[in-house]
SEDORO-480397 format. One record per residue (C-alpha): residue in one letter; x, z, y negated; residue number from 1. Coordinates in steps of 0.1 Angstrom, whole numbers, m for minus. Example, Ala and Ser with C-alpha at 12.3 -4.5 7.8 and 13.67 -1.06 7.14 Angstrom:
<rs>
mivex px pz py fise
a 123 78 45 1 .
s 137 71 11 2 .
</rs>
This chain:
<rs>
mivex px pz py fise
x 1741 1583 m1482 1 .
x 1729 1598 m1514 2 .
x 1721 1633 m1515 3 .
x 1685 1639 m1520 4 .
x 1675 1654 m1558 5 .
x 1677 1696 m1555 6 .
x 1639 1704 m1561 7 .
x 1637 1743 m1580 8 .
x 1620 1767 m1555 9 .
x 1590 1769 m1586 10 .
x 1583 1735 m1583 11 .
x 1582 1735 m1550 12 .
x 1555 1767 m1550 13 .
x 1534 1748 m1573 14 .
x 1534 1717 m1551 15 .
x 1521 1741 m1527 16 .
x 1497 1762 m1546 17 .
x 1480 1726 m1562 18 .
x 1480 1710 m1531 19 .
x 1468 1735 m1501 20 .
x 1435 1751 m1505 21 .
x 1450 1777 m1474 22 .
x 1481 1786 m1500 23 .
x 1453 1796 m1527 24 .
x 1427 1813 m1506 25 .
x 1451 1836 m1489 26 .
x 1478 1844 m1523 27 .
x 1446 1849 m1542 28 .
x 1431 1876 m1514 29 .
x 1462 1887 m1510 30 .
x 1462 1896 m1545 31 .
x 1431 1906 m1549 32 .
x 1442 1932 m1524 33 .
x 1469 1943 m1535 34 .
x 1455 1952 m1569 35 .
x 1424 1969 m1550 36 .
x 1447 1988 m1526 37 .
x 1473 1998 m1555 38 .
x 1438 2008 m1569 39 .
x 1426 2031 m1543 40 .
x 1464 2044 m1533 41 .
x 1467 2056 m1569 42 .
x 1433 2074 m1572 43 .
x 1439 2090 m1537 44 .
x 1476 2102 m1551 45 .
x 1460 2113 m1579 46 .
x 1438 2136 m1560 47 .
x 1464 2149 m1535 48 .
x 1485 2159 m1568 49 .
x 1460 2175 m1588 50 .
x 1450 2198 m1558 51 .
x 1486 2204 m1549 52 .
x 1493 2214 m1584 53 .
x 1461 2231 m1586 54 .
x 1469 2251 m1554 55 .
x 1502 2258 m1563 56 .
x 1489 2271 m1595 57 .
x 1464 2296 m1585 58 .
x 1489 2305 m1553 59 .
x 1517 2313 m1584 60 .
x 1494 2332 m1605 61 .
x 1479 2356 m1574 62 .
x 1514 2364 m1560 63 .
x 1527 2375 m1598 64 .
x 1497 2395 m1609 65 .
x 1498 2415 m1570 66 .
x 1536 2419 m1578 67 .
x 1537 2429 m1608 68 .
x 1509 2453 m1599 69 .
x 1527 2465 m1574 70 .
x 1566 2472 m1593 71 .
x 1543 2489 m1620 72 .
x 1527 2512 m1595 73 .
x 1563 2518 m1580 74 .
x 1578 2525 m1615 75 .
x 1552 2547 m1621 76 .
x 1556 2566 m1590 77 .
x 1593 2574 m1592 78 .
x 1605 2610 m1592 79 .
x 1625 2625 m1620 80 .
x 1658 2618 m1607 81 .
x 1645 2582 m1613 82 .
x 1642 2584 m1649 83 .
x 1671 2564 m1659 84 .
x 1666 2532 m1672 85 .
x 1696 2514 m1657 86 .
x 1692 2527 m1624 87 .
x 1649 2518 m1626 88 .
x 1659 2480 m1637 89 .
x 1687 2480 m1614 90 .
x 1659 2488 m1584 91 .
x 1632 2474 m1599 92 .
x 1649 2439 m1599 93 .
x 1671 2445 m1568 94 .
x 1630 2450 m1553 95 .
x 1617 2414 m1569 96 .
x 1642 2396 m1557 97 .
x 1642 2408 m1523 98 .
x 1604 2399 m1523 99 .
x 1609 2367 m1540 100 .
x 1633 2356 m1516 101 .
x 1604 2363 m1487 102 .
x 1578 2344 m1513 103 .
x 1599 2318 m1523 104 .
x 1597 2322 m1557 105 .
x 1625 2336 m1585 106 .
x 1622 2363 m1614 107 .
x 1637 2365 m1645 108 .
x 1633 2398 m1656 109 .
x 1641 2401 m1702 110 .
x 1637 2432 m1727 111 .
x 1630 2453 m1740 112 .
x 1605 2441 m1765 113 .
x 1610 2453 m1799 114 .
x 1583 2480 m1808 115 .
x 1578 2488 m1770 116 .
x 1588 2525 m1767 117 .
x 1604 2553 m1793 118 .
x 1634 2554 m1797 119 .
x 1639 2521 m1774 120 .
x 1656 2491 m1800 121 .
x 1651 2455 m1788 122 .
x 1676 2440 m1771 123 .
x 1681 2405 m1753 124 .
x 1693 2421 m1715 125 .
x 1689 2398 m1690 126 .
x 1683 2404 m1654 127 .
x 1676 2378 m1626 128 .
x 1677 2361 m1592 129 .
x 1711 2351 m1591 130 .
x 1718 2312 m1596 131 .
x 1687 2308 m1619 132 .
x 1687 2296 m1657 133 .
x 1666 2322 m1677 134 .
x 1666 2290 m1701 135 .
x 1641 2272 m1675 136 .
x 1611 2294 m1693 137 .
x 1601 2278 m1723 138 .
x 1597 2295 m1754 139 .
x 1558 2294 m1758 140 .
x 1555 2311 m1727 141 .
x 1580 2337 m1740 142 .
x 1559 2339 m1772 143 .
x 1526 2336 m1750 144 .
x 1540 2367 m1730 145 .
x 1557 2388 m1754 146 .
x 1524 2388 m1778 147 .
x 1500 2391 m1751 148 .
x 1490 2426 m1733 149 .
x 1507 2445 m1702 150 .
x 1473 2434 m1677 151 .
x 1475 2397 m1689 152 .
x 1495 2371 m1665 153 .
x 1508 2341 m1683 154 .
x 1515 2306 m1666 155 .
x 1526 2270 m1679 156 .
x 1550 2241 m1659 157 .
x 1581 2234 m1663 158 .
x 1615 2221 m1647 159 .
x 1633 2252 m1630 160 .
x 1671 2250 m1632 161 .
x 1699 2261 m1607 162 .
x 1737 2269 m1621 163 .
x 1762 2248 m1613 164 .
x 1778 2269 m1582 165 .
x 1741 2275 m1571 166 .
x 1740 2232 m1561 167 .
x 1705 2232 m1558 168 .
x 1693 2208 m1581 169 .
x 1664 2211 m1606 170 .
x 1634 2209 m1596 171 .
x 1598 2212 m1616 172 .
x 1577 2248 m1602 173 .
x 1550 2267 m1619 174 .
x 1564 2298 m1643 175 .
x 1548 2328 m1649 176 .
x 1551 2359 m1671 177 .
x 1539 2395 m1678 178 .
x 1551 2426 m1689 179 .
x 1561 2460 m1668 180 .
x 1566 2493 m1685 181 .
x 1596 2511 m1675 182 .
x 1587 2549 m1676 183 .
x 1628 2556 m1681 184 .
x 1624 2556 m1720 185 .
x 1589 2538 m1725 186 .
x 1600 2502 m1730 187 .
x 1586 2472 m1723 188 .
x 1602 2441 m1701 189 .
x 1590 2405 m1699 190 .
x 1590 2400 m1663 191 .
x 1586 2358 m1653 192 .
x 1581 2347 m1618 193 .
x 1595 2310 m1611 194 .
x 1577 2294 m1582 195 .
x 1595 2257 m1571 196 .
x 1571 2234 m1561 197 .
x 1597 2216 m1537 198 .
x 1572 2218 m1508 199 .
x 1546 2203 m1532 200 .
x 1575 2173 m1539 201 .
x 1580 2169 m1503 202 .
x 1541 2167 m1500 203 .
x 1536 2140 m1525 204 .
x 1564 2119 m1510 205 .
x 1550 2117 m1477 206 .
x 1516 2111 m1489 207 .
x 1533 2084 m1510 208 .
x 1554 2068 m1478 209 .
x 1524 2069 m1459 210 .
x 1499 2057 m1485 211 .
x 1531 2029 m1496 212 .
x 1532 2020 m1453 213 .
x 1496 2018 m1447 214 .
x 1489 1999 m1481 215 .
x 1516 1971 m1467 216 .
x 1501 1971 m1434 217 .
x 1467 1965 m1447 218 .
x 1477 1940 m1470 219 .
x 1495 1921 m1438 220 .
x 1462 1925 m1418 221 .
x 1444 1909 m1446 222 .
x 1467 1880 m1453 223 .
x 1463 1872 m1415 224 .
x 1430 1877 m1410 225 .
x 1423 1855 m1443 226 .
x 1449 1826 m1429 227 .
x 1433 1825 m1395 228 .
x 1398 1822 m1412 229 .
x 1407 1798 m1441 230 .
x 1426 1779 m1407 231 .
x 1395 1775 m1388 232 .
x 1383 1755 m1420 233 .
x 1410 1741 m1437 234 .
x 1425 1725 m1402 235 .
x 1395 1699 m1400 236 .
x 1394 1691 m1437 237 .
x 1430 1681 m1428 238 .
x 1427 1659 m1399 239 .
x 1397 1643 m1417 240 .
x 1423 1638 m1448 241 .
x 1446 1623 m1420 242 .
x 1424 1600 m1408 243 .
x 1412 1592 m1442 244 .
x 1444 1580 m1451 245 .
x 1446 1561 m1422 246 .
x 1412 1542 m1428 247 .
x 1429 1534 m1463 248 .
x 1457 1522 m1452 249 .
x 1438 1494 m1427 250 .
x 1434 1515 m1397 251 .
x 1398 1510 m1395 252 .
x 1397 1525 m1356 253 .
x 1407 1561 m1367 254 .
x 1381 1586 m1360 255 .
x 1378 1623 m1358 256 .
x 1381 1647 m1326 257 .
x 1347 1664 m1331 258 .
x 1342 1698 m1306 259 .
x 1316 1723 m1309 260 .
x 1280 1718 m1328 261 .
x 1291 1737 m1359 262 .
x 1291 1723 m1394 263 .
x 1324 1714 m1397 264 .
x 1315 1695 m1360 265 .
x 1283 1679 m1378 266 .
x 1308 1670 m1409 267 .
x 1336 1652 m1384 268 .
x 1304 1636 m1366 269 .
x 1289 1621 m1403 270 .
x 1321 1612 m1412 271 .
x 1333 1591 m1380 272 .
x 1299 1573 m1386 273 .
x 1305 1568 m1421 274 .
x 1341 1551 m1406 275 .
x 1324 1532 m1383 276 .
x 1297 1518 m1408 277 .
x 1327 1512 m1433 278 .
x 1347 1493 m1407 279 .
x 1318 1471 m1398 280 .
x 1313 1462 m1436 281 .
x 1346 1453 m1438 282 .
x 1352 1437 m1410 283 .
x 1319 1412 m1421 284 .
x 1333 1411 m1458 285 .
x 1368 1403 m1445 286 .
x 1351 1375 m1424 287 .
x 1332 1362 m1453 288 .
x 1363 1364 m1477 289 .
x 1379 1343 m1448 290 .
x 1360 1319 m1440 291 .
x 1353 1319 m1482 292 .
x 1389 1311 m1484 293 .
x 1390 1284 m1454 294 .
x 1355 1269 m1475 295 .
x 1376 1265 m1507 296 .
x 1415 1248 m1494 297 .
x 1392 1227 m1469 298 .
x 1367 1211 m1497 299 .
x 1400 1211 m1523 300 .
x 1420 1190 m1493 301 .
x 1390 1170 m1481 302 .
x 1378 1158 m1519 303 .
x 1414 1148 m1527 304 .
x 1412 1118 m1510 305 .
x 1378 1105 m1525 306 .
x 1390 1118 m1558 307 .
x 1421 1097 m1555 308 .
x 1396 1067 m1550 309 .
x 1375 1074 m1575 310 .
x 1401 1078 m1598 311 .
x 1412 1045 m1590 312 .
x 1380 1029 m1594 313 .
x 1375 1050 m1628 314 .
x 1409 1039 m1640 315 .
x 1399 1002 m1636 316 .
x 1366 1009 m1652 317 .
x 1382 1023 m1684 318 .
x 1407 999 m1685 319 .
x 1379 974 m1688 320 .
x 1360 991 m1710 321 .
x 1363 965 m1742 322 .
x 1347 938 m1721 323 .
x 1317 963 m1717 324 .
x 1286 968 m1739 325 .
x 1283 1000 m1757 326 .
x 1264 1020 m1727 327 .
x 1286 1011 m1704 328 .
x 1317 1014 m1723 329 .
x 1305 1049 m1731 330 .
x 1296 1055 m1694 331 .
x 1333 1045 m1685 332 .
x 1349 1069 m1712 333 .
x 1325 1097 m1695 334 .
x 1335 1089 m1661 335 .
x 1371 1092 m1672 336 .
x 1366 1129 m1688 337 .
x 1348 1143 m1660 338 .
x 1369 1131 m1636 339 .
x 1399 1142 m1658 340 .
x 1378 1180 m1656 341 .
x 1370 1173 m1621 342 .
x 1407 1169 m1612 343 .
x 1416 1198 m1632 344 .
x 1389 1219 m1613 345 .
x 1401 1208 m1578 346 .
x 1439 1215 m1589 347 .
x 1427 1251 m1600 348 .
x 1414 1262 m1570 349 .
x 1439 1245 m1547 350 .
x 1460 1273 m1562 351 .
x 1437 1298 m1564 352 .
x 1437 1292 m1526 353 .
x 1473 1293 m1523 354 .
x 1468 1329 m1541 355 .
x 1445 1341 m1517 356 .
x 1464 1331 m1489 357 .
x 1497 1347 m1499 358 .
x 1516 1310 m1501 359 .
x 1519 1312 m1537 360 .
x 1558 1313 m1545 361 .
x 1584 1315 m1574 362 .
x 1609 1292 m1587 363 .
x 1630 1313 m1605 364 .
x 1655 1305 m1638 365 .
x 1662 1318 m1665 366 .
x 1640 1308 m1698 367 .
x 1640 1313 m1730 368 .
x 1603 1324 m1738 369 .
x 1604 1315 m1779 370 .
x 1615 1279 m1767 371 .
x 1589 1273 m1743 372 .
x 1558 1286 m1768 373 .
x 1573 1261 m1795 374 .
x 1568 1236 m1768 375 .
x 1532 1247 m1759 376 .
x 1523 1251 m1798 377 .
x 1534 1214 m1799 378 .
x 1516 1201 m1770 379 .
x 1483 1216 m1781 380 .
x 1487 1206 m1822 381 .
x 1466 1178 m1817 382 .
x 1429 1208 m1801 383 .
x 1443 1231 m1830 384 .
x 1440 1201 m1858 385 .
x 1410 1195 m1844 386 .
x 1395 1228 m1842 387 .
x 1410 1228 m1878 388 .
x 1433 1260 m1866 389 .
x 1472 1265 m1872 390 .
x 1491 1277 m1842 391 .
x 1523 1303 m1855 392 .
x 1548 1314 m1838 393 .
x 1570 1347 m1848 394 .
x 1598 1356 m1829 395 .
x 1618 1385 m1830 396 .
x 1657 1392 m1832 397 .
x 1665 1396 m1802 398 .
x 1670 1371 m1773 399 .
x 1637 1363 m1754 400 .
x 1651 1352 m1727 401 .
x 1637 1363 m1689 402 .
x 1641 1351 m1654 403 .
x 1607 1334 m1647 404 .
x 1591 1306 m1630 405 .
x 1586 1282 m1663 406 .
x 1558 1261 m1646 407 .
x 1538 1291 m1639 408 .
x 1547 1306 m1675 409 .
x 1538 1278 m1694 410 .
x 1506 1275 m1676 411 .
x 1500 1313 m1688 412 .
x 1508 1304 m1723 413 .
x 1487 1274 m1724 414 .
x 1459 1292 m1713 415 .
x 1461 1319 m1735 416 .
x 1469 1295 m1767 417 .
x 1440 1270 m1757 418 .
x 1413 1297 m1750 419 .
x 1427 1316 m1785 420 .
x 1421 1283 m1802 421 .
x 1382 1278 m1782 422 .
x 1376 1312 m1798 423 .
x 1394 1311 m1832 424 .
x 1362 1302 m1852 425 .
x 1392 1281 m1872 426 .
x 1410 1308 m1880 427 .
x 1452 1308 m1876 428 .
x 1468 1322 m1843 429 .
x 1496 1342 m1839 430 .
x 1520 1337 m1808 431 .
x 1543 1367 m1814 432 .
x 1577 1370 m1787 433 .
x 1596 1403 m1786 434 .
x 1616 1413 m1763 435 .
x 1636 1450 m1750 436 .
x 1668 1456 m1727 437 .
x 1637 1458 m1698 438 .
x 1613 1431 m1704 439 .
x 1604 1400 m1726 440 .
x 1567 1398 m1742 441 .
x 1543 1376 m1755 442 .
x 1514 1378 m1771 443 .
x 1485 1357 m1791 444 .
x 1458 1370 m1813 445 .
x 1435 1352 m1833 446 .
x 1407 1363 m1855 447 .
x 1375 1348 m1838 448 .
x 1346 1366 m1821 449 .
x 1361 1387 m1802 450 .
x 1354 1409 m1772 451 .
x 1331 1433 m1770 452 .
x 1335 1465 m1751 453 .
x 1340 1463 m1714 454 .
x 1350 1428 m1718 455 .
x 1382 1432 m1717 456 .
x 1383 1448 m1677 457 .
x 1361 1419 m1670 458 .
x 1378 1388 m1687 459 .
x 1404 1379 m1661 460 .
x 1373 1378 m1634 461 .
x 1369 1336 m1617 462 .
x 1348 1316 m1636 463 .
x 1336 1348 m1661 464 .
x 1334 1339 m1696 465 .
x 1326 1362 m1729 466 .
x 1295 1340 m1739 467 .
x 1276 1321 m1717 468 .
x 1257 1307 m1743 469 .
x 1286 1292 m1761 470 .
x 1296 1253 m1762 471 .
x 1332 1248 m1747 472 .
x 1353 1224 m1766 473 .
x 1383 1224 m1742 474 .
x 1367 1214 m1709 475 .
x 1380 1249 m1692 476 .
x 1371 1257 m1654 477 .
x 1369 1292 m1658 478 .
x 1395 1296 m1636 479 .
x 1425 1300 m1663 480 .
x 1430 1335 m1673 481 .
x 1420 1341 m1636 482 .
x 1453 1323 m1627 483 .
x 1473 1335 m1650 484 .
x 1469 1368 m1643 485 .
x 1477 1364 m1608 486 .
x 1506 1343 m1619 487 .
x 1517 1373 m1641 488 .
x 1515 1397 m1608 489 .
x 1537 1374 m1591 490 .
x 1562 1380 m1612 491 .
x 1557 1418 m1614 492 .
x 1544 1413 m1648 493 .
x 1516 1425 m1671 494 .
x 1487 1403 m1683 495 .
x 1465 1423 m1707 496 .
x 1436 1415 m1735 497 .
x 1423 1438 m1760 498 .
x 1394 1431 m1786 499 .
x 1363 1439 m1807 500 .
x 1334 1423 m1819 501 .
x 1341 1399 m1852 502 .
x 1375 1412 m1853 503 .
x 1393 1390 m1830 504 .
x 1415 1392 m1796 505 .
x 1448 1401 m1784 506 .
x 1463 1385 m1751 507 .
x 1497 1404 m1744 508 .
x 1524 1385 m1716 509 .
x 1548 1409 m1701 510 .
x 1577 1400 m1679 511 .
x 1604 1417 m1665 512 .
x 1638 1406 m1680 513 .
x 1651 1403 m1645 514 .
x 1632 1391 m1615 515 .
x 1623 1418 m1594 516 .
x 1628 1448 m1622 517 .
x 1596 1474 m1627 518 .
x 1585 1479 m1662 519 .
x 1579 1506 m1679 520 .
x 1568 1496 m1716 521 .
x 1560 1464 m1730 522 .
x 1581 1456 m1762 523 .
x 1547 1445 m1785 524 .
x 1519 1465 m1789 525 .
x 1486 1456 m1769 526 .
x 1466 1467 m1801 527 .
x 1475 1450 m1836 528 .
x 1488 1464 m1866 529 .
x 1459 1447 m1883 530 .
x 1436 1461 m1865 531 .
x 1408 1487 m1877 532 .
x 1409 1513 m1850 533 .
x 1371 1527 m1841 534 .
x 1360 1542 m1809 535 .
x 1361 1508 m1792 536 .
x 1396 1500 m1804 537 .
x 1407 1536 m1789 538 .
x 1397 1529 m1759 539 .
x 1417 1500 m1759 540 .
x 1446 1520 m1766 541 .
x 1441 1536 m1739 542 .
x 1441 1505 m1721 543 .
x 1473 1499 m1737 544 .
x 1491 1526 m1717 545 .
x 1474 1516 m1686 546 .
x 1470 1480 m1676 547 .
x 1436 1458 m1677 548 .
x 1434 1450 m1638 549 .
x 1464 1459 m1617 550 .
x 1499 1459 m1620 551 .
x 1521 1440 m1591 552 .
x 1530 1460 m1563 553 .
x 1503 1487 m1570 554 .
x 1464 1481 m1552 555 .
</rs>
């Protein structure tokens, strides 16, 4: 067994997504949703980290300005044996720490600034809580702080990092500064509090999980709730698509399950008596086609009898015709051609019987197609000479040869060259053969009247004829092209015509090259080079990609 073709997964979505109205409804709410929810979640985090930042903030600021207040009071306070400066920075930041450590916050304690005290020079000391980076306070809040005055408190964000042997990784916080006084020798320090805003982090990520979860969850509960709904609706378009399908493919008994008095049970309930009222119609067309059929292969079978005896008696008369006087040697000739039409009618719809009732069948060899329009060309000289028209034939290079029933062929070919040479207005026509490694094609155009638009759907219709108006020289039945096309459908063939008013017809033959073979493109255009190309000849060319009628095999 072959293994079937791999189909791409995208391929296979779009199948889905063209073909089921539930696929749409529920990817499109579910998108929908999704951009709505991502919508709201983002607006609600938004919120949640502007007040935690904003909390965090004014939280930072209140705890440095009542800190600082309060190691400026203690500074200030301290007894004389207090005065040194070491030992007052020493306390001072040994104090901060211990406080920060309650808080959770850090200090980084700098100075003195330059111009702070007499006798006090600048210098860039350092103290702090140990495992903080006093590079984690940018430099405008340095320059914010060191310019501003002792009673102002400074604060701006930024990333707070840890030393290496700390392992606490960086984290962003709220930083602020002021400046302390150290009565020791009159200088002043920047002092910078460095709140981490790790709870804050911890805050948002939860909100985020839960706002991540519930968004998911929603979005699940929607794409249910929109499949069960879009179920309850789609599920009986379904079935009546099933049964649908069903009707079209003969089974006139299929009807819907109708339940409930809703709309959809009012639609099933319309539609199963539209299915019965179609099945009644067909079933009294399909006995009129029927007994149509019977009306036709009876009459053909019952009038071949008398035709073979009035034949007979015609053939005698004709015969005799020289012994006649001038009316009735003239009567006899008339006999003869109407009986010779007659005869030709009663064979035509013997087979357009046979058609109809599926007996029609092929006997297959293989034929050389540029051979056998020589032969027709030759046999119909004598209508073309007298219809003062010249019959060509152009061939192509390659070999036209095809595997075809030649009676049935030649029929086709005689048809289309005799009705070419009806129409010609005495103009030449053009049998042109081509062939491809898939098919063998033949076509005739002449130069005549032409059809006008819509004609060309219409022209292989029973006894349908461009212009009813117009004498016949060739004694037709109408049924011809009729034949021919269904001879071309037996062979899994093309017949086509295309044509415009005053600018003559095109009649294009294809076969397959082997019996049996599909085609895919017929090797001569269906529109000719010659020619002028209007609105009517574009739709044509339209035609020219898809077959006048039907092709064989297809309804």
């Amino acid at each position: 067994m072959t293994a079937p073709p791999h189909v791409p997964a995208w391929r296979r979505a779009a199948t889905v997504w063209r073909r089921s109205i539930q696929a749409r409804v529920v990817i499109s709410t579910l998108l929908l949703s999704a951009v709505v929810v991502s919508l709201v979640g983002w607006v609600l985090l938004q919120q949640v980290t502007d007040g935690l930042v904003q909390s965090k903030r004014d939280s930072a600021v209140a705890e440095s300005t009542r800190a600082t207040a309060e190691a400026q009071r203690r500074l200030s306070a301290a007894n004389g044996n207090d005065f040194d400066a070491g030992t007052q920075l020493t306390q001072l930041v040994s104090t901060l720490v211990s406080r920060g450590s309650v808080q959770g916050y850090e200090i980084v304690l700098t100075g003195p600034i330059a111009g702070s005290g007499s006798g006090v020079a600048a210098g860039p000391g350092t103290s702090n809580t140990p495992g903080v980076l006093s590079d984690s306070i940018p430099e405008r809040l340095r320059s914010r702080v060191e310019r501003g005055s002792g009673d102002e408190t400074s604060y701006t964000f930024a990333t707070i990092r840890y030393t290496d042997a700390s392992g606490r990784p960086a984290v962003p916080g709220v930083v602020t500064g002021s400046q302390v006084t150290l009565p020791a020798d009159g200088g002043t320090y920047t002092l910078y509090y460095l709140f981490p805003m790790t709870e804050q982090q911890d805050t948002l990520s939860l909100v985020r999980r839960a706002l991540v979860t519930g968004g998911a969850l929603l979005l699940v509960l929607v794409g249910g709730l929109t499949w069960l709904v879009t179920r309850q609706v789609v599920t009986p378009v379904r079935l009546a698509r099933r049964v649908a399908e069903r009707l079209a493919s003969g089974r006139l008994e299929e009807r819907m399950h109708v339940r409930g008095d809703d709309d959809i049970a009012r639609l099933g309930t319309s539609f199963n008596q539209m299915a019965a009222s179609l099945q009644k119609q067909i079933r009294q067309l399909e006995e009129l086609s029927r007994v149509q059929r019977r009306f036709v292969s009876d009459v053909s079978h019952e009038l071949r009898t008398p035709l073979t005896t009035v034949r007979m008696a015609g053939d005698v008369l004709h015969d005799a015709r020289e012994r006649f006087d001038p009316p009735t040697a003239r009567a006899a000739e008339l006999l003869q051609n109407e009986l010779d039409r007659f005869e030709m009618l009663l064979a035509d719809l013997l087979e357009i019987s046979r058609f109809d009732a599926g007996a029609a069948v092929l006997d297959l060899e293989d034929v050389n197609l540029v051979d056998l329009a020589h032969r027709v060309v030759e046999s119909t000289r004598a209508l073309a000479e007298r219809r003062g028209t010249v019959v060509v034939v152009q061939a192509g290079e390659r070999p036209c040869v095809a595997e075809v029933d030649p009676r049935r062929v030649e029929r086709i070919v005689r048809n289309l060259i005799t009705n070419a040479i009806d129409y010609a207005d005495s103009k030449d026509v053009v049998v042109m053969v081509e062939s491809s490694e898939e098919a063998t094609a033949l076509a005739v155009r002449d130069h005549g009247v032409g059809l006008r638009p819509g004609d060309a759907a219409m022209v292989f219709n029973r006894f349908w004829r461009a212009d009813p108006a117009r004498a016949r020289t060739t004694g037709g039945t109408g049924l011809g092209l009729s034949i021919s096309l269904e001879d071309a459908h037996l062979h899994g063939g093309w017949l086509q015509a295309w044509g415009e008013p005053g600018a003559g017809a095109q009649f294009r033959l294809t076969l397959p090259r082997r019996a049996g073979d599909r085609i895919g493109a017929s090797p001569l255009p269906l529109v000719p080079a010659d020619a002028a190309l209007g609105q009517v000849g574009a739709d044509y060319a339209r035609v020219d990609r898809r077959p006048v009628g039907r092709k064989a095999g297809t309804p």
